[in-house]
SERO-4910 file (N, C-alpha, C, O; in steps of 0.05 Angstrom, whole numbers):
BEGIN
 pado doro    nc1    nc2    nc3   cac1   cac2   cac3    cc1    cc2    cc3    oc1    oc2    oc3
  Unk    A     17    -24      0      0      0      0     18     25      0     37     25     15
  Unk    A     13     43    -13     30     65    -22     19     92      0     -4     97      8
  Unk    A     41    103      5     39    130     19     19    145      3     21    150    -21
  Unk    A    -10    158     28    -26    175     17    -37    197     40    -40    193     64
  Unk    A    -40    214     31    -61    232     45    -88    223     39    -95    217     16
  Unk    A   -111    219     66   -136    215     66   -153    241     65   -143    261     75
  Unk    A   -181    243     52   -183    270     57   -219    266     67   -233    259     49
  Unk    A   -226    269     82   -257    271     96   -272    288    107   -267    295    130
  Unk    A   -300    302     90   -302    336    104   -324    319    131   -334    296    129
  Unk    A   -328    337    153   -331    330    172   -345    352    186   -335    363    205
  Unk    A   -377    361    173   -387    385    181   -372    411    165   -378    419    143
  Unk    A   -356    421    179   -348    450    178   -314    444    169   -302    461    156
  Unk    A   -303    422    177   -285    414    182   -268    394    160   -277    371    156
  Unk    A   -247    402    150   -232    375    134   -213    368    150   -195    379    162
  Unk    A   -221    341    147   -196    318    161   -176    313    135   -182    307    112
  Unk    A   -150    317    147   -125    307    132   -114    275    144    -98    278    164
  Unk    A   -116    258    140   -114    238    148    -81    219    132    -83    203    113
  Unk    A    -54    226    147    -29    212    134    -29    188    136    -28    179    159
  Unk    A    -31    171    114    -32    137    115    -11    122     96    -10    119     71
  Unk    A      6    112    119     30    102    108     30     81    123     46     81    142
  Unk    A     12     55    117     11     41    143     36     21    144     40     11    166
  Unk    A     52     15    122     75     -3    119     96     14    139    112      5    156
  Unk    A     92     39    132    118     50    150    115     72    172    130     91    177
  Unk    A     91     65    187     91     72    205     76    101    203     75    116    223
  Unk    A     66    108    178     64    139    166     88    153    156     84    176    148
  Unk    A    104    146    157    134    157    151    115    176    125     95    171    112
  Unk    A    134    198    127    129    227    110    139    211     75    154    192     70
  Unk    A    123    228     58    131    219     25    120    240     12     96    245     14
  Unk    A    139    257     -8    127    270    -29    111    278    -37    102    301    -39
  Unk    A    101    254    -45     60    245    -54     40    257    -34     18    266    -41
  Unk    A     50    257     -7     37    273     15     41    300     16     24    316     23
  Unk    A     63    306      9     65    336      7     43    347    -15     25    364    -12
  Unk    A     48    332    -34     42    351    -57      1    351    -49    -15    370    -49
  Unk    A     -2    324    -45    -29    320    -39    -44    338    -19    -68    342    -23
  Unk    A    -32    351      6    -29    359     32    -31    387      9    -54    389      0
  Unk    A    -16    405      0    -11    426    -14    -35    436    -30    -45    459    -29
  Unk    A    -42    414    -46    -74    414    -63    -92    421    -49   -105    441    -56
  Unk    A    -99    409    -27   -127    401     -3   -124    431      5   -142    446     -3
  Unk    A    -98    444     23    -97    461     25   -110    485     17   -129    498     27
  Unk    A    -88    491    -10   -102    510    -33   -136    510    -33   -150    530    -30
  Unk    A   -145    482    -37   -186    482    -41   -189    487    -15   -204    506    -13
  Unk    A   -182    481      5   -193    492     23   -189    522     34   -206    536     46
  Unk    A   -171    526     30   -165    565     27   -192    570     10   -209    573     27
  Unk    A   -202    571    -12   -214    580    -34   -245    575    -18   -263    592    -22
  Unk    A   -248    557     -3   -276    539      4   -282    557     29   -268    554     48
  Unk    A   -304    579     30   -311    591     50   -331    569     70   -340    574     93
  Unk    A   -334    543     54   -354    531     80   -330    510    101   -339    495    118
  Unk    A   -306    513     96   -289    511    116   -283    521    129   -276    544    123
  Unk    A   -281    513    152   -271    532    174   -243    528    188   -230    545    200
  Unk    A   -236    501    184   -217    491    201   -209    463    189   -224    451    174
  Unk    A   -185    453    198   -168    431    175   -167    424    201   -167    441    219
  Unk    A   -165    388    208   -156    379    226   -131    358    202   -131    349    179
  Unk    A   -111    360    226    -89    334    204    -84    313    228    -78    321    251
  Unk    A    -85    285    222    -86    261    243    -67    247    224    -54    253    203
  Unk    A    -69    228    239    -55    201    231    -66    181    231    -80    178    251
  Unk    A    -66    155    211    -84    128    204    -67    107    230    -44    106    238
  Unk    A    -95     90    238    -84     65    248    -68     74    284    -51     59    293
  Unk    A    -75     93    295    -57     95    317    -37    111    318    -28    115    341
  Unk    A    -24    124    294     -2    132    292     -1    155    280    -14    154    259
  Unk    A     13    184    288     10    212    274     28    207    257     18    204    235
  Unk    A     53    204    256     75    206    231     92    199    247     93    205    271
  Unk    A    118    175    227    144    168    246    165    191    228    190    188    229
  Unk    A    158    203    220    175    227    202    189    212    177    174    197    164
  Unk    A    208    213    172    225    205    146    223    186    143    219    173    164
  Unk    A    225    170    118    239    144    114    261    135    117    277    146    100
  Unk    A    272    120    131    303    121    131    314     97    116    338     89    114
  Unk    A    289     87    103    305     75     80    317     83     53    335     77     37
  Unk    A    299     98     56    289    114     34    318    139     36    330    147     17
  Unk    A    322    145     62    341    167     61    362    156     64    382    171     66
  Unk    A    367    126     67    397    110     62    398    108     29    422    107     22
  Unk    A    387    108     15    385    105    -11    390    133    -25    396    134    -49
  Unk    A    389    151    -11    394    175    -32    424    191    -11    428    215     -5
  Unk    A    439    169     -6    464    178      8    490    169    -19    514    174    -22
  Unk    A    468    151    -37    484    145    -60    483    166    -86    498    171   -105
  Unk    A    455    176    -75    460    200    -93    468    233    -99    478    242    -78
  Unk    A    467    245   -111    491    272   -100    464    284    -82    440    283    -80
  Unk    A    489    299    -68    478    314    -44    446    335    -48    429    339    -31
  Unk    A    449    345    -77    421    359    -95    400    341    -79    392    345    -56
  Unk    A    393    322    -95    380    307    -90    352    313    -65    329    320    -66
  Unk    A    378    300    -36    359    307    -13    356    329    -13    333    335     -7
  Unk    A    374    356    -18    370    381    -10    345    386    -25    327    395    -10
  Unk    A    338    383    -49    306    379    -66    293    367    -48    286    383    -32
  Unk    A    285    342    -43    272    328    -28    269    350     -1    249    364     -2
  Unk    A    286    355     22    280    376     33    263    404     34    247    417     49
  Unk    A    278    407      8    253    435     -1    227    431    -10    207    445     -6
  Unk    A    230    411    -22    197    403    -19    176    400      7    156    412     14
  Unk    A    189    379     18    182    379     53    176    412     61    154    421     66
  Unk    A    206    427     61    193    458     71    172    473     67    155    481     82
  Unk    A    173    475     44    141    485     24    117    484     31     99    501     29
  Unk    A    114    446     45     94    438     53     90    453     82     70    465     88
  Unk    A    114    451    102    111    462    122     98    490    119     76    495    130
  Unk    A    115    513    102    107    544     93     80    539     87     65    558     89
  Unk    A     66    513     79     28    521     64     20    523     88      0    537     90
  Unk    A     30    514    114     11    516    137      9    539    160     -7    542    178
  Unk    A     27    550    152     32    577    161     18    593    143     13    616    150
  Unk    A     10    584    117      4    611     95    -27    614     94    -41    634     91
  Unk    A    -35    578     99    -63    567    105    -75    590    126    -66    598    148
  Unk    A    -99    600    111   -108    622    126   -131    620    152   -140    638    166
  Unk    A   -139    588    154   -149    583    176   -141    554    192   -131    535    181
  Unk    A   -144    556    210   -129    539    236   -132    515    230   -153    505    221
  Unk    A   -116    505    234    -99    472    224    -91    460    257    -74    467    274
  Unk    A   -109    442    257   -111    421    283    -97    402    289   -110    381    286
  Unk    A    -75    398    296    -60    372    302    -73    351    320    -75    360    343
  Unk    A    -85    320    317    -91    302    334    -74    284    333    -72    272    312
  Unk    A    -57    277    355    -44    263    358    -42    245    370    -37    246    394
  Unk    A    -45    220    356    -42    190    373    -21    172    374    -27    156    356
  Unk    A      2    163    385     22    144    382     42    170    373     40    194    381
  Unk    A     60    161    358     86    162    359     81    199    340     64    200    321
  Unk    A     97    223    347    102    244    325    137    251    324    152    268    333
  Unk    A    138    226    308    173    236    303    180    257    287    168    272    271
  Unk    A    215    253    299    228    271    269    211    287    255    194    299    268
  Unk    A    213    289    231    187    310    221    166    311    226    153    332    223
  Unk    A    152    281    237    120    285    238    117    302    261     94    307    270
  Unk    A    140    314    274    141    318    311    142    355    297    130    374    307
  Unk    A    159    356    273    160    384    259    133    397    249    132    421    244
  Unk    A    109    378    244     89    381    220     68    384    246     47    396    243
  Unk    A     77    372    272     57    387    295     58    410    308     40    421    320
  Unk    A     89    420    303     97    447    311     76    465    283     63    485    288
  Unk    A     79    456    263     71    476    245     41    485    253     33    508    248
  Unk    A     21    463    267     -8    478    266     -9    488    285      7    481    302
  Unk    A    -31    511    293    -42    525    313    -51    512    328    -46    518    351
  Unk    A    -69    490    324    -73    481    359    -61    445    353    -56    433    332
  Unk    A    -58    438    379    -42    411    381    -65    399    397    -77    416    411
  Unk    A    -74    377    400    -88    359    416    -73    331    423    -69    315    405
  Unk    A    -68    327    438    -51    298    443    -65    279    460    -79    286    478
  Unk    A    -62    252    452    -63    225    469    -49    235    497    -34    254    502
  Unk    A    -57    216    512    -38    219    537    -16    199    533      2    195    550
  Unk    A    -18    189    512     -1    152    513     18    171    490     41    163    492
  Unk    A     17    186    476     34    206    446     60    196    453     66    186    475
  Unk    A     74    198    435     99    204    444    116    229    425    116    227    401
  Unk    A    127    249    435    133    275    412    171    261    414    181    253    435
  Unk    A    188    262    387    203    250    386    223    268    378    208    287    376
  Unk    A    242    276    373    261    292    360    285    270    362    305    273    377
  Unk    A    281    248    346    303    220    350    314    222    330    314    201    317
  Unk    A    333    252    315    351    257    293    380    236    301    391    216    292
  Unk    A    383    255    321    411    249    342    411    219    344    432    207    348
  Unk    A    395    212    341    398    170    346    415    169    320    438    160    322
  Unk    A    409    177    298    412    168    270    435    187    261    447    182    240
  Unk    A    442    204    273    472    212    263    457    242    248    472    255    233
  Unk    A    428    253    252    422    273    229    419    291    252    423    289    277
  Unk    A    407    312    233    402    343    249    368    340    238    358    324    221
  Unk    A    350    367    259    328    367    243    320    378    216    339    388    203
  Unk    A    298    379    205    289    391    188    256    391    192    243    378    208
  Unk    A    249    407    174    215    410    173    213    437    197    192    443    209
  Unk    A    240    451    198    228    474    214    229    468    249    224    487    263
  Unk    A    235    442    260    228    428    287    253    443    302    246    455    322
  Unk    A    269    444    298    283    463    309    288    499    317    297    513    336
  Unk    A    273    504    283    266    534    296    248    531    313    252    540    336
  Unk    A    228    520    308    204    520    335    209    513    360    210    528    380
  Unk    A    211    495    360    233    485    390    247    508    400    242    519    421
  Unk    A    259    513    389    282    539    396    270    559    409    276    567    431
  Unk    A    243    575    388    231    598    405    207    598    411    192    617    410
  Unk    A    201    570    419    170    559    440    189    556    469    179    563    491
  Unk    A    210    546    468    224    530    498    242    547    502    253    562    486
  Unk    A    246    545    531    272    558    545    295    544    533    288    522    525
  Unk    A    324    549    527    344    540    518    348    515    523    351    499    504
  Unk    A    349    508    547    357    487    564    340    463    557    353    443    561
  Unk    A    314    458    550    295    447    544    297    439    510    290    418    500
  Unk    A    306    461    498    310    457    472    329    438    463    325    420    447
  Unk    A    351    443    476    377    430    479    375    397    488    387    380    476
  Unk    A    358    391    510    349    369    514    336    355    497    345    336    486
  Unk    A    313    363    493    290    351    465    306    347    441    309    323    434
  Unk    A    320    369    423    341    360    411    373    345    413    383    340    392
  Unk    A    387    340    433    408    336    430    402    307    437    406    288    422
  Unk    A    391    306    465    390    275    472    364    260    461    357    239    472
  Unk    A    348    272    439    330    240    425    309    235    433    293    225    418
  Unk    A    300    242    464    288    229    474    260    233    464    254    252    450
  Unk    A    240    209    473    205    224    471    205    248    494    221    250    512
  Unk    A    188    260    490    177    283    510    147    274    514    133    265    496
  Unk    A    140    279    542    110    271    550     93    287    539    100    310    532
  Unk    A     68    279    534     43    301    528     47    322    542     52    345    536
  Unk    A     42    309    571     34    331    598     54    355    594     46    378    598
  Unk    A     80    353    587    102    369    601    109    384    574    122    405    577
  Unk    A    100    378    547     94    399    526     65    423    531     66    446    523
  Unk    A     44    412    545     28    419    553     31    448    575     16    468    579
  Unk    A     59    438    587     56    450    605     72    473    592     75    493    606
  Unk    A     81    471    569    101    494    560     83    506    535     93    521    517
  Unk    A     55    498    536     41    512    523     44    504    500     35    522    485
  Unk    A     53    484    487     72    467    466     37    450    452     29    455    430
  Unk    A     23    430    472      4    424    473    -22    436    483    -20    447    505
  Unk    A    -46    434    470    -66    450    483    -89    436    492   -109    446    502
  Unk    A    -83    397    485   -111    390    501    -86    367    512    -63    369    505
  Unk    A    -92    352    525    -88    321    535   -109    313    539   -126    326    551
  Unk    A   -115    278    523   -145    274    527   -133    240    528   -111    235    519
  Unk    A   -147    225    537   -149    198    539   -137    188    508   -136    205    490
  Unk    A   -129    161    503   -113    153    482   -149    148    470   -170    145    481
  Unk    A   -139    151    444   -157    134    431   -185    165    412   -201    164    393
  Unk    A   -175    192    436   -201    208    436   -191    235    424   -205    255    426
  Unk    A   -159    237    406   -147    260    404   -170    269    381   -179    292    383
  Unk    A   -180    248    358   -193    270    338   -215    276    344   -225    294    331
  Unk    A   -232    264    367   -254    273    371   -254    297    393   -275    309    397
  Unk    A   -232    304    405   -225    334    426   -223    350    400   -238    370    398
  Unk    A   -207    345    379   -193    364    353   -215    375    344   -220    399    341
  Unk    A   -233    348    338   -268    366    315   -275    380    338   -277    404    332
  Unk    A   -281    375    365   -307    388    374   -290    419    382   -307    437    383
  Unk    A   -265    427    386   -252    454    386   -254    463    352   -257    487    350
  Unk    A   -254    450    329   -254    461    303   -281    464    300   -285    483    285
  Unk    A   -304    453    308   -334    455    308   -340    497    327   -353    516    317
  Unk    A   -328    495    350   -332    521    371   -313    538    345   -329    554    335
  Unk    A   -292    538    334   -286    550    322   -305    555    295   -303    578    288
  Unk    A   -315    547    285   -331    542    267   -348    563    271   -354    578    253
  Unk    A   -362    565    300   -384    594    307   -374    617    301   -389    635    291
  Unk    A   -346    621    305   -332    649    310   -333    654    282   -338    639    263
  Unk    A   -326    685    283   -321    702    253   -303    685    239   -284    675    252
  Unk    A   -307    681    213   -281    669    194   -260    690    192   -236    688    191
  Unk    A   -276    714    193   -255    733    178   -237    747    207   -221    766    208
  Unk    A   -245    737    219   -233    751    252   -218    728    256   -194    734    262
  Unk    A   -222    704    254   -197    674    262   -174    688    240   -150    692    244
  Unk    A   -191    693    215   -163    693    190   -148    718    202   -125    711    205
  Unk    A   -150    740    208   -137    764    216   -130    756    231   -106    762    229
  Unk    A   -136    735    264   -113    729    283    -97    713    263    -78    725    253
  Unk    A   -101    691    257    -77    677    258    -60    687    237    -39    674    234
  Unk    A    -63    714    217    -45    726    207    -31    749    223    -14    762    211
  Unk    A    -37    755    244    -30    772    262     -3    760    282     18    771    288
  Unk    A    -15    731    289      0    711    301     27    702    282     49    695    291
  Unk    A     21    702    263     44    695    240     65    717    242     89    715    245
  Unk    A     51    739    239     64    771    230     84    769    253    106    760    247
  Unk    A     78    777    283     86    775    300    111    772    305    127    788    313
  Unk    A    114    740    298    147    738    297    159    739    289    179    725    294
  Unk    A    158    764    264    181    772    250    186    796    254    207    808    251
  Unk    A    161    805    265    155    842    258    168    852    290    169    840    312
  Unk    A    181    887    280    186    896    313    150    905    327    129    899    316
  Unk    A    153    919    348    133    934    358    116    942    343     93    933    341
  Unk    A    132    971    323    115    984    309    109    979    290     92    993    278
  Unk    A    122    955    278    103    938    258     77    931    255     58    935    240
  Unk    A     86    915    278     63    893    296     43    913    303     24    900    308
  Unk    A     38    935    306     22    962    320      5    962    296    -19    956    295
  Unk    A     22    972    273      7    978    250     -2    949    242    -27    946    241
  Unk    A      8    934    239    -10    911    223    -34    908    240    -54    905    226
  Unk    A    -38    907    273    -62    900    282    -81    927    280   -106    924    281
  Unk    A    -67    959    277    -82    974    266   -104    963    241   -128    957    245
  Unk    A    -89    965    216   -102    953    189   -120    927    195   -141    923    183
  Unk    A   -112    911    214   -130    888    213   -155    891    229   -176    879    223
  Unk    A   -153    912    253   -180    916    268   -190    929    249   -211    919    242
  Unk    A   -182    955    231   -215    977    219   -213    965    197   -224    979    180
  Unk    A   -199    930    182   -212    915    167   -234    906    179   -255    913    170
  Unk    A   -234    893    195   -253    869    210   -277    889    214   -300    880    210
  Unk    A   -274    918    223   -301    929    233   -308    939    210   -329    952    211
  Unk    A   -298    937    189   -313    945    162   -332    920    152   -353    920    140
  Unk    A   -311    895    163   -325    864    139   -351    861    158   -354    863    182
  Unk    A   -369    855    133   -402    843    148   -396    832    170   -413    839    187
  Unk    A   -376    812    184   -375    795    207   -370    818    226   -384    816    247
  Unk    A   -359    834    226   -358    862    247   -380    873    249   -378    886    270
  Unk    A   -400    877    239   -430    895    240   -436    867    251   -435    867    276
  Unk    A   -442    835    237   -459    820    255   -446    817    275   -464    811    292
  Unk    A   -424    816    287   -415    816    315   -413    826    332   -405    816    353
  Unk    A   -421    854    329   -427    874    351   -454    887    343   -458    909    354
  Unk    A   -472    879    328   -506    877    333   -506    856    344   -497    863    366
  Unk    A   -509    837    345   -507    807    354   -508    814    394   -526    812    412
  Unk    A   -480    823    393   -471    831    421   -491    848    434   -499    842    457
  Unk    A   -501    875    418   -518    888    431   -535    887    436   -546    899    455
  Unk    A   -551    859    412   -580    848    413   -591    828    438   -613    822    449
  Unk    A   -566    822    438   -557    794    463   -571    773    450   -591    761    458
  Unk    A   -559    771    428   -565    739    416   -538    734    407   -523    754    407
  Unk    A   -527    710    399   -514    696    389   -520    703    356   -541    703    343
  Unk    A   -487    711    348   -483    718    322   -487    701    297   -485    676    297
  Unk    A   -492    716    275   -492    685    254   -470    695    231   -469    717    220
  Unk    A   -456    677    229   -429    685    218   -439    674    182   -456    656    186
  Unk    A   -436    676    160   -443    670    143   -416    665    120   -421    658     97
***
């Protein structure tokens, strides 16, 4: 059975589902590019609200192939650095993705698949998960971005640990670094994921899309960047129809209808 992206709308909601069941979900190409498509239609698709991305069979992603990446040690160095950039790209759609991308996580999120949970806005985890950064076992460094994130989500010292020595990291103790935002019983990560992408689903579309491009902006921009961009983005929002129904709504004391 060949590496695929699953794709299932789910109310308000598309499930991204990585199914690589021979290898554990190990990351492939075919997923990127597939993952990149879904994307794009769902950018375009105003009756989405929110992307959840899981994993088939128990498992979020074991990250790379490492057979696959023993095999292109015979070939020139191009090669992976292509293969890499492709991987990146995919990471950059989910940052570019203009509404919130749900990580559920069950069993194992290695190496990259551990990078492709850093990439979404909210994380939901198993209590049984395991988050992996197991480069260092194998002689590699990261990629998929798992290291910048790591770096400026954690205190130094923490970073240094997660990356240098390999180890899994607990649900709870990502949680506690704000890393994770639910812990729920094994077995129950996508059903915590829909019912937070469902509450999201009520709120303004066009007020989630201005945060989480605000949230993006952020970490590049100084102060007075960041000042003006959330300038432009509030007397957008109170111009777009969802700003008139959200503060009649408020005044009426009913519950808004977002359209």
């Amino acid at each position: 059975m060949t590496a695929q992206l699953l794709s299932e709308r789910v109310d308000a909601t598309l499930v991204l589902t990585i199914s690589n069941p021979e290898a554990r979900n190990a990351l492939h190409p075919d997923i990127y590019a597939a993952s990149q498509e879904a994307l794009e239609v769902a950018a375009r698709d105003d009756s989405i609200r929110a992307v959840v991305l899981t994993g088939a069979n128990g498992v979020f992603c074991a990250g790379g192939n490492l057979n696959r990446l023993l095999g292109n040690r015979s070939q020139p160095p191009s090669v992976q650095a292509e293969s890499i950039d492709t991987l990146h790209q995919w990471i950059e759609s989910f940052h570019a993705f203009p509404k919130p991308i749900i990580a559920a996580v069950e069993g194992p999120a290695a190496g990259a698949g551990f990078s492709l949970v850093l990439a979404c806005d909210y994380v939901v985890a198993a209590s049984d998960a395991k988050f992996v950064m197991a480069y260092v076992k194998v002689g590699l460094t990261p990629d998929g971005g798992g290291s910048y994130e790591i770096a400026r989500m954690l205190p130094r010292q923490l970073a240094s640990e997660i990356l240098m020595e390999g180890k899994p990291v607990d649900p709870a103790r990502l949680a506690h670094f704000g890393i994770v935002n639910r812990v729920v019983q094994p077995g129950h990560a996508l059903t915590e994921a829909l019912r937070i992408a469902e509450n999201l689903a009520k709120e303004s579309p066009n007020a989630v899309r201005g945060m989480k491009s605000l949230i993006n902006h952020a970490g590049t921009a100084t102060l007075t960047e960041h000042l003006a961009a959330e300038r432009d983005s509030f007397v957008a929002a109170l111009h777009h129809k969802d700003g008139g129904e959200g503060i009649t709504a408020f005044l009426e004391k009913r519950k808004p209808n977002y359209r």
